[in-house]
C-alpha positions as a LaTeX table, in Angstrom:
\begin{tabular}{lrrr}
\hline
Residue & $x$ (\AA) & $y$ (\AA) & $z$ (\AA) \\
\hline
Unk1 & 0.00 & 0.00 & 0.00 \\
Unk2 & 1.45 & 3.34 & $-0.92$ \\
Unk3 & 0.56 & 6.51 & 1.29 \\
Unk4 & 0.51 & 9.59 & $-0.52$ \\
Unk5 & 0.21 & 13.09 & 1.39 \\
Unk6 & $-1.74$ & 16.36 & 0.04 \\
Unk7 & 2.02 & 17.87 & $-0.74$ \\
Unk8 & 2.94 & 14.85 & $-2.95$ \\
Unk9 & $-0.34$ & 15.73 & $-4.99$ \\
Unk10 & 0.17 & 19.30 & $-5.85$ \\
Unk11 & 0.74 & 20.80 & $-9.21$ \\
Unk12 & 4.67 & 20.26 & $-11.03$ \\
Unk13 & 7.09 & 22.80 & $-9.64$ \\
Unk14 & 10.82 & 22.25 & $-9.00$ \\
Unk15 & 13.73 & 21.33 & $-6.97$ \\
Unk16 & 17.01 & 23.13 & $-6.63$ \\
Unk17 & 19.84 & 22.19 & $-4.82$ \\
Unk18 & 23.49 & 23.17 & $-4.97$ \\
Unk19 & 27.21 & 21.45 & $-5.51$ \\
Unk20 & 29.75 & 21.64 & $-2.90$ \\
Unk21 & 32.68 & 21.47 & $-5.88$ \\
Unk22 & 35.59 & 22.98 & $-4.95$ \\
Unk23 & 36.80 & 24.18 & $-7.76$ \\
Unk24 & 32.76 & 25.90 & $-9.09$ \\
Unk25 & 29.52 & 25.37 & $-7.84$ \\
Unk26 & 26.48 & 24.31 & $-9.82$ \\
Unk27 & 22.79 & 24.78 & $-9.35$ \\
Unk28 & 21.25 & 21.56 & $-10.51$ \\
Unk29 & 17.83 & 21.81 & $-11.66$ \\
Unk30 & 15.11 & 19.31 & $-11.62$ \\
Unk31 & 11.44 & 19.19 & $-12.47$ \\
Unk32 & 8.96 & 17.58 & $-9.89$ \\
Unk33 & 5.29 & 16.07 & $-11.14$ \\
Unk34 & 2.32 & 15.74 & $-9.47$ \\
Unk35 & 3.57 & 12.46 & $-8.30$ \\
Unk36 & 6.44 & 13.48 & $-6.99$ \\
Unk37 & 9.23 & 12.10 & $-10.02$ \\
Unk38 & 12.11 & 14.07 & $-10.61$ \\
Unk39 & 13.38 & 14.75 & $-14.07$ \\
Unk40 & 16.69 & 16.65 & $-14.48$ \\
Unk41 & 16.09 & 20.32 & $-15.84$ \\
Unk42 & 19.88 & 21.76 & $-16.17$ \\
Unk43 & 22.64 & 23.05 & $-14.25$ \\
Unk44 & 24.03 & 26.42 & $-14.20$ \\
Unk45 & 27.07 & 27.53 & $-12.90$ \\
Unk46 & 27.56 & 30.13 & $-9.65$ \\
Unk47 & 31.19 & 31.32 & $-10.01$ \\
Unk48 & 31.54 & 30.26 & $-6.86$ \\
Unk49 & 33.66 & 27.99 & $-4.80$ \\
Unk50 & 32.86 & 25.11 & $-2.18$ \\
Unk51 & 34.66 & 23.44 & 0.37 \\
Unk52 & 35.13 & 20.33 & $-1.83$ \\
Unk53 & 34.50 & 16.64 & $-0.52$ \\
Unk54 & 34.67 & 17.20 & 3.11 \\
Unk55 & 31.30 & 16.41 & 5.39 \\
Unk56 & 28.47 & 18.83 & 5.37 \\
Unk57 & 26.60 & 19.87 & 8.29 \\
Unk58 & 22.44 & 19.29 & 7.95 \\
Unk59 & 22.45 & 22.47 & 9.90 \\
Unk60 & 23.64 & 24.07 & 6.17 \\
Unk61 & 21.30 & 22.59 & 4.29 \\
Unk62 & 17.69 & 24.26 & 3.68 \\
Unk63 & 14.42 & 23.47 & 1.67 \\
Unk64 & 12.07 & 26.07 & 0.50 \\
Unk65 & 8.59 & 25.15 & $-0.50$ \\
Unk66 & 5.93 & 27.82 & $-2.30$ \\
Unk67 & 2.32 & 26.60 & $-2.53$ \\
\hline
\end{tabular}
């Protein structure tokens, strides 16, 4: 039996999240359905460094959701 909750059923939107590289990070892009599958969209660069491979913290990591 598969449980599905009322945010699983929504409309498509998207999910970003970001690279760590250390030499540039990336913005990886993905597209979300209704049923929650997610299909890569892109990735665009940020100019930016990371700290490479070393551990992350889940205190840096956030999630935004818009209705």
């Amino acid at each position: 039996m598969q449980l599905m909750n009322n945010f699983s059923r929504q409309r498509p939107s998207m999910v970003y999240i970001m690279t760590n590289n250390d030499v540039m990070n990336q913005i990886i892009a993905y597209s979300r359905d209704g049923k929650g599958m997610l299909t890569y969209a892109g990735a665009y660069p940020t100019y930016g460094r990371g700290t490479g491979p070393k551990e992350v913290s889940t205190r840096q990591l956030t999630m935004v959701s818009t209705p």
